[in-house]
C-alpha positions, 0 to 999 in steps of 0.5 A: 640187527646184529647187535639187537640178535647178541642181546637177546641171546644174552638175555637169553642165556641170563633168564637160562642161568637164573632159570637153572641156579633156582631149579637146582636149588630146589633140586639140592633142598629136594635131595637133602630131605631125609624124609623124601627118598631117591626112588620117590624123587624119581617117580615124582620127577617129570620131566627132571632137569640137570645142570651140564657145564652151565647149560641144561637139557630135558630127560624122559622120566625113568620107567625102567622095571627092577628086574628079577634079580632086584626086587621092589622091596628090596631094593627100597630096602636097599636103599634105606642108608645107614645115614637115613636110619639115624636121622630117623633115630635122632627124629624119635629121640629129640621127640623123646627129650621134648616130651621128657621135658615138658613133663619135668617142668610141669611136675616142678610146678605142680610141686612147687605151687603146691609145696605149702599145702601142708601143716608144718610146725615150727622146728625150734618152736615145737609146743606140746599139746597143751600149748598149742590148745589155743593155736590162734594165727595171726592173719598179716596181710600184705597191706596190713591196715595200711592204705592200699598201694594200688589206689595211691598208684592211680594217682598220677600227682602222688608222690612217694619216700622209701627207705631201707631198715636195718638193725634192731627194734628200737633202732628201726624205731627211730628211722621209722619216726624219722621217715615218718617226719620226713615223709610229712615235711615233704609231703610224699606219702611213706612206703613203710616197711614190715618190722623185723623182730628177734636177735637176729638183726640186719645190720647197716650195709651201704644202699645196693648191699642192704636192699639185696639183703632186705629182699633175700630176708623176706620170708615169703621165699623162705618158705621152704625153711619149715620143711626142713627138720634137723641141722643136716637138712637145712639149707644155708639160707634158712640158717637163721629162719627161726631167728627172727619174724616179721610184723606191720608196725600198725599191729604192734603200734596203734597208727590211727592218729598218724595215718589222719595226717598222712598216706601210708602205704605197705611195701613188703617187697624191696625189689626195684620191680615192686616199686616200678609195678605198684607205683607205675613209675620207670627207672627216670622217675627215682630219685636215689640217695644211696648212702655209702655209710650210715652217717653219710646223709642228714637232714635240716630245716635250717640254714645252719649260717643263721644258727651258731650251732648249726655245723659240726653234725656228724654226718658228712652231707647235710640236705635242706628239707626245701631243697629236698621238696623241689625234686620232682621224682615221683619217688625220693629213695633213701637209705638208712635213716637211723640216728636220733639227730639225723634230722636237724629241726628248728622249725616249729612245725616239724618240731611239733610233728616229730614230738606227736609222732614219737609219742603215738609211737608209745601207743603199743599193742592193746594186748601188750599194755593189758599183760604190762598191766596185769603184772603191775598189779600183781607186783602189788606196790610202787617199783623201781624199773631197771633196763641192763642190756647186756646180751649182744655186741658192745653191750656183751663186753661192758656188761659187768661196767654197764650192770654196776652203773645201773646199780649205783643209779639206782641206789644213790641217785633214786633211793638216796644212799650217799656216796659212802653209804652206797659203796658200803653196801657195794661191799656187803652185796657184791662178791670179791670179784665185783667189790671196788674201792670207788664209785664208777665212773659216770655215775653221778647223773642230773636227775633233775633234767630229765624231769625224774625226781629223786626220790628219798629213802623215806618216800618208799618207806612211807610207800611200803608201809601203805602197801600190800608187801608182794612175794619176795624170793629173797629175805627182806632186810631188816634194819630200818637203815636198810628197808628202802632195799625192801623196794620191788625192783622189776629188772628188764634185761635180755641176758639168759637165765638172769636170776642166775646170771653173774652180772645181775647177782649183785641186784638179786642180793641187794634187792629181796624184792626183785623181780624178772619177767619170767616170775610172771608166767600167767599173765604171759600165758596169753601169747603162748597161742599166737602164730605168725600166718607168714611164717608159722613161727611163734610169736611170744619170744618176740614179744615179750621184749615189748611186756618187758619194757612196758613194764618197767615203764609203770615203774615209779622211778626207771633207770637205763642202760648207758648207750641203749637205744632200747633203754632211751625209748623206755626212759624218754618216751615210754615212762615219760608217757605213762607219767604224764611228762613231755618226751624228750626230743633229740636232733 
């Protein structure tokens, strides 16, 4: 019995200890808000309940009066702390801030979504008001006529190949027919990048470096780069905005025999969250060949045991197209595919995929071949083409080398002049600090590969004499010995001001009859209105390298610049087209 009377007492002081600790946690939570005072504490409290040494007891409410000395009001006043008044100060001011920035946010919205509203001309391509008459905006969509990403992404068993672009035109050229090709062979359909148009080139970073600058290049958030109008206000990042411009390459190239064949879709956007959202595929479902140089992954359809010449490539990984087919990732992710021998084929059927694709690839712009046209006919009579880059990089440092080789093309290998003839003439033409004593190096090509027939000093006088002679800013000569050179010459070439310019002063006076792009302004005149929807930018300078090239593709006879990629395009697809030969494959 005494044992049963110890533990009840002992559950009894438990259930008081328990009952006491939660009364005076609440009591401790009761006096720490700021919002409830002492006085109402106690007018609520009854009966209060207080902690003495473990042990509780019970206490009659408070009634005493505030005597006369002591006012109510005052003595509410009284108690108000100093404590008490900066809670309340400190409640106001976070109230303040909240509102203050809700209100910042919401004016940064409204200015940021509504920043565009407003026309602003171009800084560097500020027109006059006549040209700007026939304003007409080129509407690039997103998809362009590419098939809509969307429909192929709710395919569940389709599967796709990007790739990164860099360099300049032709270059990205050459990796769009090669991602073409590859796309085809593995059967995947092609994520097909805009094209990047200017001399403002992005050049080959390693995988992770050239996606994050393709995806700080896009102009969509660069928009804010119009706004600005002189040198002190423009922020780094729209240092080079003017410089370059973006096109689908279905509006600059007809695609409509290409895409019969195979599913092409528009990625504009070279962020890893595009891919994931439009394609609907997770991190697991890419299959990366992030290349660390831009010869690290090549590709073939060969074993290059079977065929003798198979090793040696240049490039350090050579991957089987066989191999490749069997990865079952939803998408194959590459780098760089620049490179004319990148893919090694040997198959008959790639072979014959890549040489259709590069030859619709010639297929430019119907308004592009209608200028070309229109400024063949004023030219009036068979001409000699010339490509001489000599603008930028390598090309910039053997301009005067580059220039001269072209020359001797075309005087001894097209008109025919010997040797001796020809370096006669490099004599009387040239000024003393481009005279030499002996043919250049490189010189002596084997026209008779490359399906160009030499074409003989009484071939374009017959030629000449069946024509209209067209206006010549030079003095044409006179001698018979000397009336191939009465030959209009069209020379394409992207250096300044190039009937001035010192390394093209040597055609200028061999050639009465030539001609620059620049001679033809009318024909020209037709893209003086045309403006990029995406950027507001202008789109003739752009352009006009394609008329160029066009143009000297019309030529009778066309010679390139050694190491140009702009120049093989010319001579081995566009001429050859246009003359009705085979292209030239490479790789």
């Amino acid at each position: 019995m005494l044992t049963l009377l110890r533990q009840a007492a002992t559950n009894t002081s438990r259930r008081r200890r328990r009952f006491t600790l939660r009364w005076s946690g609440f009591i401790a939570f009761a006096n720490n808000m700021p919002f409830l005072s002492e006085h109402a504490r106690q007018s609520q409290a009854s009966p209060s309940v207080g902690l003495e040494k473990g042990a509780y007891r019970l206490r009659t409410r408070h009634t005493a009066k505030p005597t006369p000395l002591r006012p109510r009001a005052d003595s509410r006043a009284t108690r108000e702390t100093p404590t008490l008044r900066y809670e309340k100060q400190m409640a106001v001011l976070v109230v303040f801030l909240i509102c203050a920035t809700v209100t910042c946010f919401g004016t940064a919205y409204y200015l940021f979504t509504t920043r565009w509203d407003s026309a602003v001309r171009p800084r560097s391509q500020a027109r006059s008001s006549d040209a700007t008459l026939g304003l007409q905006v080129v509407d690039f969509n997103l998809e362009s006529n590419l098939s809509e990403s969307k429909v192929f992404a709710s395919r569940s068993d389709d599967k796709y190949l990007a790739y990164l672009p860099h360099s300049g035109f032709h270059n990205q050229r050459i990796a769009f027919e090669n991602a073409l090709v590859l796309s085809r062979s593995l059967n995947r359909t092609l994520l097909v990048p805009p094209v990047r148009l200017g001399d403002r080139f992005l050049y080959y970073a390693p995988f992770d470096a050239l996606q994050e600058t393709l995806v700080l290049s896009d102009k969509r958030i660069l928009r804010h780069c119009q706004m600005a109008t002189g040198v002190d206000d423009t922020p780094d990042e729209c240092a080079d905005f003017d410089s370059y411009t973006h096109a689908p390459w279905d509006w600059l190239v007809d695609l409509t025999d290409i895409r019969r064949h195979q599913q092409l879709v528009a990625r504009w956007n070279f962020t890893d969250e595009w891919l994931y959202d439009i394609l609907g595929i997770g991190d697991d479902d890419v299959f990366y060949l992030a290349d660390t140089s831009r010869d690290t992954y090549g590709f073939q359809d060969f074993d290059p045991l079977s065929v003798s010449n198979g090793l040696g490539r240049k490039y350090q990984y050579m991957i089987h197209l066989s191999t490749l087919a069997l990865r079952e990732e939803k998408l194959i992710h590459v780098g760089s595919l620049f490179g004319s021998s990148r893919l090694h084929l040997r198959g008959v059927e790639n072979l014959s995929t890549r040489k259709m694709i590069r030859q619709d690839m010639a297929r430019l712009n119907p308004l592009l071949v209608d200028i070309a046209s229109s400024i063949q006919k004023n030219i009036g009579r068979p001409y000699i083409g010339a490509h001489i880059r000599l603008g930028d990089g390598t090309f910039q440092e053997n301009a005067l080398r580059n220039s001269r080789l072209v020359w001797w093309k075309i005087v001894h290998g097209v008109l025919g002049f010997s040797v001796e003839e020809t370096l006669s003439l490099e004599h009387r033409f040239a000024d003393a600090h481009g005279s030499n004593d002996e043919s250049p190096e490189g010189f002596m090509v084997d026209w008779g590969q490359r399906d160009m027939s030499t074409l003989t000093s009484e071939h374009w006088v017959a030629k000449a004499k069946r024509s209209n002679a067209a206006t010549c800013r030079n003095q044409i000569h006179r001698s018979p010995s000397l009336a191939p050179l009465n030959t209009p010459l069209f020379i394409s070439s992207d250096a300044t001001g190039p009937r001035t310019h010192r390394n093209l002063a040597l055609f200028v006076r061999t050639f009465p009859c030539s001609f620059f792009l620049s001679d033809f302004p009318e024909p020209t005149a037709t893209l003086d209105g045309l403006q990029n929807s995406l950027d507001g930018l202008f789109l003739k300078p752009f352009l006009l390298p394609f008329v160029d090239a066009s143009v000297v593709a019309r030529a009778e006879s066309v010679v390139g610049t050694e190491g140009s990629t702009y120049s093989r395009f010319v001579e081995d697809v566009l001429w050859r087209t246009s003359h009705g030969y085979d292209i030239v494959q490479k790789g």
